[in-house]
C-alpha positions, 0 to 999 in steps of 0.5 A, a space after each residue: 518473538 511474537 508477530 508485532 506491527 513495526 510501523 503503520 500509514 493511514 491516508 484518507 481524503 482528510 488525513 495522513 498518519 504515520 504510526 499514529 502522528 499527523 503527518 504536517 504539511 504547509 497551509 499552501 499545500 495542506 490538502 495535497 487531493 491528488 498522488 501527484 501532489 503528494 508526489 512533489 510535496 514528499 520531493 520523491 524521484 521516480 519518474 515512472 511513478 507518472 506512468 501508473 495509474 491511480 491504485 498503483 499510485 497510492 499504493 505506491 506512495 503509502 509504501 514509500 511512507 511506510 518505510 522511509 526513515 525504517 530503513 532499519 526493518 528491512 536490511 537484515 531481512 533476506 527480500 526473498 522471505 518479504 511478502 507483499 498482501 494487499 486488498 481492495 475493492 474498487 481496483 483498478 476501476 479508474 483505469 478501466 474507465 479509461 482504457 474503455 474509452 480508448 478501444 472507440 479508437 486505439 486501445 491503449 497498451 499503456 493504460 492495459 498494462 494497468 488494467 489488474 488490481 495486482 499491478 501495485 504489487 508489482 510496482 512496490 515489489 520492484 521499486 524495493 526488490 521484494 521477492 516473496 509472496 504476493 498476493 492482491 485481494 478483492 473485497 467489498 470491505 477491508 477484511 481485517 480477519 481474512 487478511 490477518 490469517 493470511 499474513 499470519 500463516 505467511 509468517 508463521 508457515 510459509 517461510 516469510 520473515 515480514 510482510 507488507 500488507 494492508 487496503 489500498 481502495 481509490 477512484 475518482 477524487 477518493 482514496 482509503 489506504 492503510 498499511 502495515 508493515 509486519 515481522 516477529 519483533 520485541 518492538 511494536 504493536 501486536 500483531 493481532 486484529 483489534 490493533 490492525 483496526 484501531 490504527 485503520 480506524 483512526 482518521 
């Protein structure tokens, strides 16, 4: 079986996509800015989400998109052979701000916790017990090549069964991610760049 992409989310300031589709919400809260909003619209429960920081937050939420009602592409799938590949490019800046502004007084060990992009990882990998491969990339851009050939040799050699992998960048009211969830399947997209690019670049 080939590589294919099994489901797909797509969240910018002006849309949410999932595999493709619209995600629609109510006039009353249609714009949902802010991961908070999303949070309580989606009614999720997990009270340590309020503890993360912005990137953690969006990454987190996208992942949990991903793969509600997918229950099915993970519960054959030993969770130790589950990657996790994320990329972005302004990381953890928010927090960092924030934390900066706490050392004029008392640093904040809350807000440090927070200070390394690869933190997301950590908070999906928990919520969901992924036990494979990690791994946090910075670019200036969402690198679609460099990630593909990193997913592609986890899969292929490394011994990993699927992967979660995509571009979580947000700052500020900004946000831009796109994930992606990969395994060898008769079912789904190939898994190839220009099908990683045409689902990031419809917004």
């Amino acid at each position: 079986m080939e590589l294919s992409i099994i489901s797909s989310v797509r969240i910018d300031n002006h849309s949410f996509i999932k595999d493709g589709k619209e995600m629609v919400f109510d006039d009353e809260t249609k714009v949902l800015a802010t991961p908070e909003e999303f949070y309580r619209y989606k009614e999720y429960n997990y009270m340590k989400f309020f503890k993360m920081d912005l990137l953690c937050k969006w990454a987190w939420l996208g992942t949990e998109v991903l793969l509600e009602e997918n229950d099915s592409i993970i519960s054959e799938i030993d969770k130790s052979n589950i990657a996790v590949v994320l990329m972005t490019h302004h990381g953890c800046i928010d927090v960092d701000k924030k934390y900066l502004k706490t050392t004029e007084s008392i640093p904040s060990p809350a807000l440090f916790v927070y200070t390394l992009p690869n933190i997301m990882l950590g908070e999906i990998c928990i919520r969901h017990g992924f036990k494979g491969e990690q791994a946090s990339l910075v670019s200036y851009r969402f690198d679609i090549e460099e990630i593909h050939y990193y997913v592609s040799d986890l899969l292929n050699n490394r011994g990993m069964k699927a992967c979660l992998f995509g571009w979580v960048d947000a700052f500020d009211d900004s946000k831009d991610v796109a994930m992606y969830w990969v395994s060898k399947s008769d079912i789904g997209n190939s898994f190839t760049v220009d099908n990683i690019k045409e689902i990031y670049s419809k917004d």
